[in-house]
FIKOLZA-1660 file (N, C-alpha, C; in steps of 0.1 Angstrom, whole numbers, plus 5000, padded with zeros to 4 digits):
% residues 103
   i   px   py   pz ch aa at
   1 0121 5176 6440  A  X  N
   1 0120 5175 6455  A  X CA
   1 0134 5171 6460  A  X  C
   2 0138 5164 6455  A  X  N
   2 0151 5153 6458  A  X CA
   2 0165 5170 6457  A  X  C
   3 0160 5175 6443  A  X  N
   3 0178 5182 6441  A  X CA
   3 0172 5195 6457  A  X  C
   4 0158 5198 6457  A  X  N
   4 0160 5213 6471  A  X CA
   4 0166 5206 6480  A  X  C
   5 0163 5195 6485  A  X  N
   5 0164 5189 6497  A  X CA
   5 0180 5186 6495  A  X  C
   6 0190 5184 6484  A  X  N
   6 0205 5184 6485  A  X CA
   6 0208 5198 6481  A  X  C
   7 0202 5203 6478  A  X  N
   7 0206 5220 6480  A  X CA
   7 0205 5226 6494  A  X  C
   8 0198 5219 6504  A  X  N
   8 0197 5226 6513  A  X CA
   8 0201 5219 6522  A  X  C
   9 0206 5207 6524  A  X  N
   9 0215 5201 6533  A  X CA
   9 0227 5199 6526  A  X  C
  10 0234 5208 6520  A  X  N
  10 0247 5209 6510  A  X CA
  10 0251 5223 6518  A  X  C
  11 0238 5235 6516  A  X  N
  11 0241 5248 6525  A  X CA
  11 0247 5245 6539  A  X  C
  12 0234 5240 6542  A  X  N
  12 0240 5238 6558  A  X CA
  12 0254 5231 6564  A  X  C
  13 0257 5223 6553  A  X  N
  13 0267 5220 6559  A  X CA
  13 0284 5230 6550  A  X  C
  14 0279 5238 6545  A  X  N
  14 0289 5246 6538  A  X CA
  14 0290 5261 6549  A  X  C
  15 0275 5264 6551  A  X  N
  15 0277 5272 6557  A  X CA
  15 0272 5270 6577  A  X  C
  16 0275 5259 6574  A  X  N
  16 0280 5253 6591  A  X CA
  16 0290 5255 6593  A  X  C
  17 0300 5251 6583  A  X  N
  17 0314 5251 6587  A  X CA
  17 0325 5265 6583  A  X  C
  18 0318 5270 6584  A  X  N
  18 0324 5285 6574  A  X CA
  18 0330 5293 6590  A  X  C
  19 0341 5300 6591  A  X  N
  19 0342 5306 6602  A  X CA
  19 0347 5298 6614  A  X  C
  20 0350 5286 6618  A  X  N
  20 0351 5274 6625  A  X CA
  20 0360 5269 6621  A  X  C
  21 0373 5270 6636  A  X  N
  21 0382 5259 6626  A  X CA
  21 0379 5246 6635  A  X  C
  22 0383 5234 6624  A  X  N
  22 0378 5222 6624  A  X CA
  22 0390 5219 6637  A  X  C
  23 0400 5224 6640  A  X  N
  23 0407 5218 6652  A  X CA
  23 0412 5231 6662  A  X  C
  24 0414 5231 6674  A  X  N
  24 0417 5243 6680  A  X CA
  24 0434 5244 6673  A  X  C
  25 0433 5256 6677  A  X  N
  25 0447 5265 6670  A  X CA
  25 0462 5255 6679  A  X  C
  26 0462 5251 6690  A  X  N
  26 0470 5242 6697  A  X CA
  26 0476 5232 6697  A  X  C
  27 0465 5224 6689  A  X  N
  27 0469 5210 6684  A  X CA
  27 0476 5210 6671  A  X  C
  28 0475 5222 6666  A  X  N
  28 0486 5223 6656  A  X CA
  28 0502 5226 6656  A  X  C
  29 0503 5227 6668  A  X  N
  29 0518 5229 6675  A  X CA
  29 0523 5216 6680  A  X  C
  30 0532 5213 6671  A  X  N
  30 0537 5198 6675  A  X CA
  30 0543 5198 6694  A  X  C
  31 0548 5208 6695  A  X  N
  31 0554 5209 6707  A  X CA
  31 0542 5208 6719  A  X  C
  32 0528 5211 6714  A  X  N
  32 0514 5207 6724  A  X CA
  32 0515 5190 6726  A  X  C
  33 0517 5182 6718  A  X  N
  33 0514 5170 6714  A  X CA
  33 0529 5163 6719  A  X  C
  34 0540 5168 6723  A  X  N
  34 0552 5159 6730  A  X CA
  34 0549 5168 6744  A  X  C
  35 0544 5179 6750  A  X  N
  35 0545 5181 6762  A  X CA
  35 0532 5178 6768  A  X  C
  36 0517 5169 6760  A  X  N
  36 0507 5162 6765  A  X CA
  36 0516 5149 6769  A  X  C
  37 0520 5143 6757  A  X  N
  37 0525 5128 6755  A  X CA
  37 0535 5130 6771  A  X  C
  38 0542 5135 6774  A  X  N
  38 0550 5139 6781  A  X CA
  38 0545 5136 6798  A  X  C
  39 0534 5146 6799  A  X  N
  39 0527 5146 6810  A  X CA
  39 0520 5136 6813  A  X  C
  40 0511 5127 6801  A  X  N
  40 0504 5116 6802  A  X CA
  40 0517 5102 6809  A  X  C
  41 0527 5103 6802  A  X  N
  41 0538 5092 6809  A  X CA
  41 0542 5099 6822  A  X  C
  42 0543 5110 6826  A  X  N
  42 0545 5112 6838  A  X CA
  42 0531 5108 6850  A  X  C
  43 0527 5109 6845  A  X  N
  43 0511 5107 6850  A  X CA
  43 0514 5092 6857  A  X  C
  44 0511 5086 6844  A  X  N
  44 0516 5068 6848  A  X CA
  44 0521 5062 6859  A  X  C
  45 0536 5070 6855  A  X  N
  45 0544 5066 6865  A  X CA
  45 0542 5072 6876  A  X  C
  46 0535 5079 6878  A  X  N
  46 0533 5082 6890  A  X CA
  46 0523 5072 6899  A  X  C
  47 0512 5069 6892  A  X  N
  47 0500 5058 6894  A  X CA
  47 0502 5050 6908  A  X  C
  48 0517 5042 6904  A  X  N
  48 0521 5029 6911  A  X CA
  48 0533 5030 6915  A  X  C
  49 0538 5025 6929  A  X  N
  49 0549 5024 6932  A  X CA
  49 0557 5009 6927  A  X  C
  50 0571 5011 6915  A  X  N
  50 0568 4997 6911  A  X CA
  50 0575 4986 6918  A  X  C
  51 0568 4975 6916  A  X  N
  51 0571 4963 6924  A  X CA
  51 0578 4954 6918  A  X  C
  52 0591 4953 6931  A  X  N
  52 0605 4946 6929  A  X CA
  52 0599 4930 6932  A  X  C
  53 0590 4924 6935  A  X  N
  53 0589 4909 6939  A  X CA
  53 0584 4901 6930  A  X  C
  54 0587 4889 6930  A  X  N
  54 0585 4883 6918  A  X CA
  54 0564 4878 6918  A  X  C
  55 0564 4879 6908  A  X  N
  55 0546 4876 6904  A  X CA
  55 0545 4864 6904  A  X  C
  56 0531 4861 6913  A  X  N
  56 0528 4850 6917  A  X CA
  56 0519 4840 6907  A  X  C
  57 0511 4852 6900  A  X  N
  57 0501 4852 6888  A  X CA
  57 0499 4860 6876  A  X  C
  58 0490 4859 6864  A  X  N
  58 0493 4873 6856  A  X CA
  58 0477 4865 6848  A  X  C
  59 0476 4879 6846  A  X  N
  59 0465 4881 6838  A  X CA
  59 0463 4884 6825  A  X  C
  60 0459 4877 6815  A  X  N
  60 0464 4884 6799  A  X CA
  60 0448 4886 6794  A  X  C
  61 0450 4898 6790  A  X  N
  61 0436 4901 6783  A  X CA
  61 0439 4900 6769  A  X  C
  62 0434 4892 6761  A  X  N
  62 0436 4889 6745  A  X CA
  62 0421 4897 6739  A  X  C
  63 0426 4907 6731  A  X  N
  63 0414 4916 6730  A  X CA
  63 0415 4906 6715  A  X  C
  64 0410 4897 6705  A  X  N
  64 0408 4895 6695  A  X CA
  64 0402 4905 6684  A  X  C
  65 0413 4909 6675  A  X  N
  65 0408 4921 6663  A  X CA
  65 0407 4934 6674  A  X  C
  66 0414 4937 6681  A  X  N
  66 0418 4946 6687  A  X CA
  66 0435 4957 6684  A  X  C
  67 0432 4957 6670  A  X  N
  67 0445 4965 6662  A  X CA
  67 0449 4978 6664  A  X  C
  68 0454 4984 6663  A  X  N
  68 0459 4998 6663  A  X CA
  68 0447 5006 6654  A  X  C
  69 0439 5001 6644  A  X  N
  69 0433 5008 6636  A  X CA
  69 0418 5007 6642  A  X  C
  70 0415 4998 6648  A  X  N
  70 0403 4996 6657  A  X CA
  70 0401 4999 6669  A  X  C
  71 0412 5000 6678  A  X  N
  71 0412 5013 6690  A  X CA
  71 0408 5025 6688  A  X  C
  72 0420 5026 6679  A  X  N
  72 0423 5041 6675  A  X CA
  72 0406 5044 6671  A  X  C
  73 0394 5037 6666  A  X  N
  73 0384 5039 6659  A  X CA
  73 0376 5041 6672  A  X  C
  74 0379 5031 6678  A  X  N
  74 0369 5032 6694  A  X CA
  74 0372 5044 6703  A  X  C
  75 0384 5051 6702  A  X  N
  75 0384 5061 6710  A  X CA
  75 0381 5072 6705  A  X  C
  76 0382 5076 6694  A  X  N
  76 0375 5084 6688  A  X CA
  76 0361 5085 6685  A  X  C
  77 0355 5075 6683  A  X  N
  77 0343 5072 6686  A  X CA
  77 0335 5076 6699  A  X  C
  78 0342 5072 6714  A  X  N
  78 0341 5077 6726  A  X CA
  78 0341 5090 6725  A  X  C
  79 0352 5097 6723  A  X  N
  79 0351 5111 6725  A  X CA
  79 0343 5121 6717  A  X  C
  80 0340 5114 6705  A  X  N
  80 0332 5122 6698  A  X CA
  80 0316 5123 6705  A  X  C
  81 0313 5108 6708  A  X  N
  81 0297 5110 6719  A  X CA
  81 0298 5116 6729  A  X  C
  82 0313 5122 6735  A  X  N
  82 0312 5131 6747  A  X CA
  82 0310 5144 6740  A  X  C
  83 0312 5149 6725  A  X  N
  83 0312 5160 6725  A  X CA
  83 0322 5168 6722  A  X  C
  84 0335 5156 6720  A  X  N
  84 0351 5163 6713  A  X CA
  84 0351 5160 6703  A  X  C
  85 0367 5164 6697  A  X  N
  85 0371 5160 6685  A  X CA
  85 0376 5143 6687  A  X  C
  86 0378 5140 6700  A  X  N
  86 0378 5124 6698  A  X CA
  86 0393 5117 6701  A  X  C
  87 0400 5124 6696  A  X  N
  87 0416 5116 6696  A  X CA
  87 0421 5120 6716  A  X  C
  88 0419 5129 6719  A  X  N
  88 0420 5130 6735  A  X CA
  88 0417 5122 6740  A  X  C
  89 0409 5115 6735  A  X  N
  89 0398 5109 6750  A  X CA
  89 0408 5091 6754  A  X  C
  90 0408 5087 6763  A  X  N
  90 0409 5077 6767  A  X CA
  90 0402 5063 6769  A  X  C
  91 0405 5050 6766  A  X  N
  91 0397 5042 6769  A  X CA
  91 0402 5039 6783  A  X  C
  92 0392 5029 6788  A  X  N
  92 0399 5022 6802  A  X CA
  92 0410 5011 6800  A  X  C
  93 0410 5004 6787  A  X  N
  93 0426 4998 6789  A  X CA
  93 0439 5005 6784  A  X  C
  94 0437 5019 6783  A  X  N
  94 0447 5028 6780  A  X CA
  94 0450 5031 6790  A  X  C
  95 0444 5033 6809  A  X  N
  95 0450 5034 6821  A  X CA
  95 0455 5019 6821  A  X  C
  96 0451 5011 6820  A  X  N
  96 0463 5001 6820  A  X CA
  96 0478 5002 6825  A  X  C
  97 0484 4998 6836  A  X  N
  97 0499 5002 6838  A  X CA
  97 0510 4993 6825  A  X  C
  98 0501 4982 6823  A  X  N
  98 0515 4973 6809  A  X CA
  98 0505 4972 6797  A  X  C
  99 0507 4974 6791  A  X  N
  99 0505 4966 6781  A  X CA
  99 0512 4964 6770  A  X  C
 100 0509 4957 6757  A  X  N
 100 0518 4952 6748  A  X CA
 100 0510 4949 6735  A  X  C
 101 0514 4945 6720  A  X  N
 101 0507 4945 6708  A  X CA
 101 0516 4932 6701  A  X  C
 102 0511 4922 6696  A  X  N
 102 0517 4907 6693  A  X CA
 102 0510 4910 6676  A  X  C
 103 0519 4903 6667  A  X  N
 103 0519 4902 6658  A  X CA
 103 0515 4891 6654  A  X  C
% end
């Protein structure tokens, strides 16, 4: 009972993926991936007009175990429950206008 039931969810997923490519044909062009990055920083700077006066206050958000490798995990995570491949998608402290990474 145990080996049909890995015979047949072994099919399905062999012949799920048969015919399908696992990423669109575009994101394989590096040049897609500097004229996003590109747009996305233009984007930004567009956001805010920036401000010459000195700050009165500041705000620091200390995300604790918040690494490069656990974003990166959360945003793909995000976009995958929307239904993508995941790496597109944005969190909300990625619209953030500053941020920064402390060692």
């Amino acid at each position: 009972m145990k080996t049909s039931g890995l015979l047949i969810t072994c099919s399905c997923l062999i012949f799920g993926c048969m015919g399908k490519p696992q990423f669109p044909e575009q994101e394989k062009d590096p040049n897609f991936w500097n004229r996003w990055a590109q747009q996305t920083l233009n984007n930004a700077m567009t956001l805010q007009n920036l401000n010459k006066n000195k700050a009165k206050n500041l705000i620091l958000f200390l995300g604790d175990g918040m690494g490069v490798p656990t974003v990166t995990a959360a945003r793909i995570l995000k976009g995958q429950l929307s239904g993508y491949s995941g790496e597109e998608t944005q969190l909300e402290m990625d619209k953030f206008p500053f941020v920064s990474l402390a060692k």
